[in-house]
Every structure is written in C-alpha cells, then in structure tokens.
C-alpha positions as CSV (number, residue, x, y, z in Angstrom):
1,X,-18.7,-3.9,-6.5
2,X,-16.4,-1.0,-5.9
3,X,-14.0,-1.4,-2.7
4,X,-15.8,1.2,-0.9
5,X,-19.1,-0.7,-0.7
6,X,-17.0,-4.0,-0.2
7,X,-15.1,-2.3,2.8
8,X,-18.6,-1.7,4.1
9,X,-20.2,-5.0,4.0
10,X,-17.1,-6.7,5.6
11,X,-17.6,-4.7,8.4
12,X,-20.6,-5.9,8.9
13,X,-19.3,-9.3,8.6
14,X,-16.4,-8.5,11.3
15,X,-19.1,-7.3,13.8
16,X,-21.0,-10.4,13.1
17,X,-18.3,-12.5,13.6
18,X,-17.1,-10.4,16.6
19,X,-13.7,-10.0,15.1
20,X,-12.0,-7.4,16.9
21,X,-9.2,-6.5,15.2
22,X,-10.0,-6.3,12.2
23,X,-13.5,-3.9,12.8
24,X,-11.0,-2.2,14.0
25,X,-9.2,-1.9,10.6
26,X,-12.1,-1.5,8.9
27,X,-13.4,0.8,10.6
28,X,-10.7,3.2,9.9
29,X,-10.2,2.7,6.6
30,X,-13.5,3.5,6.1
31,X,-13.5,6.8,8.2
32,X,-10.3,7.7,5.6
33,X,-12.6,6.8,2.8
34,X,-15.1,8.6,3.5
35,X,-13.0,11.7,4.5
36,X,-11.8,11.2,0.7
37,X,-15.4,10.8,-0.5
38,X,-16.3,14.0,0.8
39,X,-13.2,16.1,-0.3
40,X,-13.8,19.3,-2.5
41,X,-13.8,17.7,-6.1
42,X,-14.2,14.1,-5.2
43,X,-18.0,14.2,-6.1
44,X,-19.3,12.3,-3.6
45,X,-17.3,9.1,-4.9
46,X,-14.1,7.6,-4.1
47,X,-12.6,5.4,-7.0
48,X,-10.9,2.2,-6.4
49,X,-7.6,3.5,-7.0
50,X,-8.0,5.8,-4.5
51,X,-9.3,3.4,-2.2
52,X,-5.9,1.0,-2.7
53,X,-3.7,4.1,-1.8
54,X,-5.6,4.5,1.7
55,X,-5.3,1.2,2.2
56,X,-1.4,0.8,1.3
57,X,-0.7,4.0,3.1
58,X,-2.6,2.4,6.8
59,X,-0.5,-0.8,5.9
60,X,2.8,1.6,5.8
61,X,2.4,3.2,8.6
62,X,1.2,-0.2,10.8
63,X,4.4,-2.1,9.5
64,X,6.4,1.2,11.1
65,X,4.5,1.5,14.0
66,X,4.7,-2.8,14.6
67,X,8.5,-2.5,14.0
68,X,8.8,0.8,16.4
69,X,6.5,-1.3,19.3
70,X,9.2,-3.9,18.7
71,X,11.9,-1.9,19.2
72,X,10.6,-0.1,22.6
73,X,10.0,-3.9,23.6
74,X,6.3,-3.2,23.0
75,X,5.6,-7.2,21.6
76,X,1.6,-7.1,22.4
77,X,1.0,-3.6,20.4
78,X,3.2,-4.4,17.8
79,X,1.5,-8.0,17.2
80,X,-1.8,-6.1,17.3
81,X,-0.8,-3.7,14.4
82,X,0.3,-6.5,11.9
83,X,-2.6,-8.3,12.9
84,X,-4.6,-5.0,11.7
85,X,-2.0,-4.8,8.2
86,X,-2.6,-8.5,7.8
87,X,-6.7,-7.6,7.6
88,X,-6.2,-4.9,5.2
89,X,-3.3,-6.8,2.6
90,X,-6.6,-8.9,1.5
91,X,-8.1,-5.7,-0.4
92,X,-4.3,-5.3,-2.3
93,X,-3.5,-6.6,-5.4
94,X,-0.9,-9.3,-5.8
95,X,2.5,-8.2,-4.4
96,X,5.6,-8.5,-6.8
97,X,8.4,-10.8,-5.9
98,X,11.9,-9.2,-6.4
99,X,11.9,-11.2,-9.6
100,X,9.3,-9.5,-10.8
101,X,9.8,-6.0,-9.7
102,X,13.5,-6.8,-11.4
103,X,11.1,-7.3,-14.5
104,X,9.7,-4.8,-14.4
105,X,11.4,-2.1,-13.8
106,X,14.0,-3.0,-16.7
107,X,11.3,-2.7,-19.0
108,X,10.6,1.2,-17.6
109,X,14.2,1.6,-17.3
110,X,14.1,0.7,-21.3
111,X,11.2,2.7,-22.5
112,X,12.3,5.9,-20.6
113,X,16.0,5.7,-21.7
114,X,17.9,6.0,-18.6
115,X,21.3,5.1,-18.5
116,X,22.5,6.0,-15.1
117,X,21.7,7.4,-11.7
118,X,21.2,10.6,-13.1
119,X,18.1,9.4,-14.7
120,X,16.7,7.3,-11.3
121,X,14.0,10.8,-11.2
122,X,12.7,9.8,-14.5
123,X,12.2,6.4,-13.5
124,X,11.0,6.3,-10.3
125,X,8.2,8.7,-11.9
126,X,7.3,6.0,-14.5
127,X,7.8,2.9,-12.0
128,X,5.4,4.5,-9.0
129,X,3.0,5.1,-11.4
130,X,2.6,2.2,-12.9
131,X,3.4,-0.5,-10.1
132,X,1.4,1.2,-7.5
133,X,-0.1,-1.2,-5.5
134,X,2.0,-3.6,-6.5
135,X,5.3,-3.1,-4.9
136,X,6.0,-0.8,-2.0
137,X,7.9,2.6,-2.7
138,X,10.9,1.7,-0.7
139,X,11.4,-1.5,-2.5
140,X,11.2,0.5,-6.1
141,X,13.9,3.0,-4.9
142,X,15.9,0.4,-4.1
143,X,16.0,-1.9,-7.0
144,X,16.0,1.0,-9.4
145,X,18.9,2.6,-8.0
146,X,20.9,-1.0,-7.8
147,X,19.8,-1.2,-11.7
148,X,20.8,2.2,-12.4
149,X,23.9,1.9,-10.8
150,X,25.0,-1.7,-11.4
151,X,25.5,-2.5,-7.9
C-alpha cells in the first residue's frame, strides 16, 4: 500500500476515533500530497519517497515552530505541534542514532575521497542523498563537518 493511500485510511481512523490532533496532521499532509500529486509532471501519482520528504519537512517545521511557542512562553501551542510531529514520525523510517550516522557517513566520507573541509560539498551531496529520511539535515552537517575536520 503506498503511503498516500495509507495516509488516507488513517484518517479515517483518526475521525473514527475522534482524535483531534492528529486529523489534524493528517489532514495536512494530505492536502501537501495531493498538491504534489497534481504538480505538472507528477502524473497523477506521488511516490513514497516523495511522500517521506512532505512528511519530514511538516515535522521540521513543527519541531521549530514548538521550540519558537516555547520560547515566546507559548507552552499549550508548542505541546500541540509536537503532539502533531509525534503523529506524523510513525510514517518515517527508523531514525539513526549518532553511532550510526557516525557509520555511516565514514563510509561516504571513504568512497567519495574527502580528506578535509574542503570536500564537506562532496559529501554532504552523497550523505543527503542517501540517508534521507533517516537522519535530519542539521545533524548530517554537523557530524560531517566534525569528521572532516577532526574536531
């Protein structure tokens, strides 16, 4: 079943179940989905992969808005958002730990040749790529550059 027609019936499950907030998550993703879906040159479909960037891109931006309702002293609207990211993280793959990533991204930093900060471009290319999904973007820069730079 592809995640568009999962995202779908779990909305219908939400309503059943008269769960709020994340109908409410849902519901968005789906109205970004379906934006995509009918995009010049999606034909009418809207591949998984696709579907896992939405969703890691509404999680981004509800960590930042939760940690900006925080700082304003905004507590109820900020534990509303991660309630909304915490709905959505159950259609990601499995996170990295920092172990992992470390993994990883010695192996890319390996097979692309990079010796220094010079080359964190080249990596960073390879590394998004491949653990997208997996790891968030601001965690990749970060390790890679520590790798790159021995720090």
């Amino acid at each position: 079943m592809l995640l568009f027609d999962q995202i779908s019936e779990d909305i219908k499950a939400a309503m059943l179940a008269k769960d709020k907030v994340k109908l409410a998550a849902l519901r968005n993703v789906k109205k970004l989905l379906l934006e995509a879906k009918t995009a010049p040159g999606a034909n009418d479909s809207v591949s998984d992969d696709t579907a896992l960037k939405i969703i890691q891109k509404l999680i981004k931006q509800g960590k930042d808005s939760a940690h900006i309702y925080t700082e304003q002293n905004r507590p109820d609207l900020a534990e509303e958002e991660l309630a909304q990211v915490h709905s959505l993280e159950s259609y990601m793959p499995k996170q990295l730990s920092a172990g992992e990533l470390e993994i990883e991204l010695k192996r890319i930093i390996a097979q692309t040749g990079a010796e220094g900060a010079k080359d964190m471009g080249k990596v960073m290319g390879v590394a998004t790529k491949t653990l997208s999904g997996k790891a968030e973007g601001r965690a990749i820069s970060e390790a890679v550059k520590r790798l790159l730079t021995g720090g």
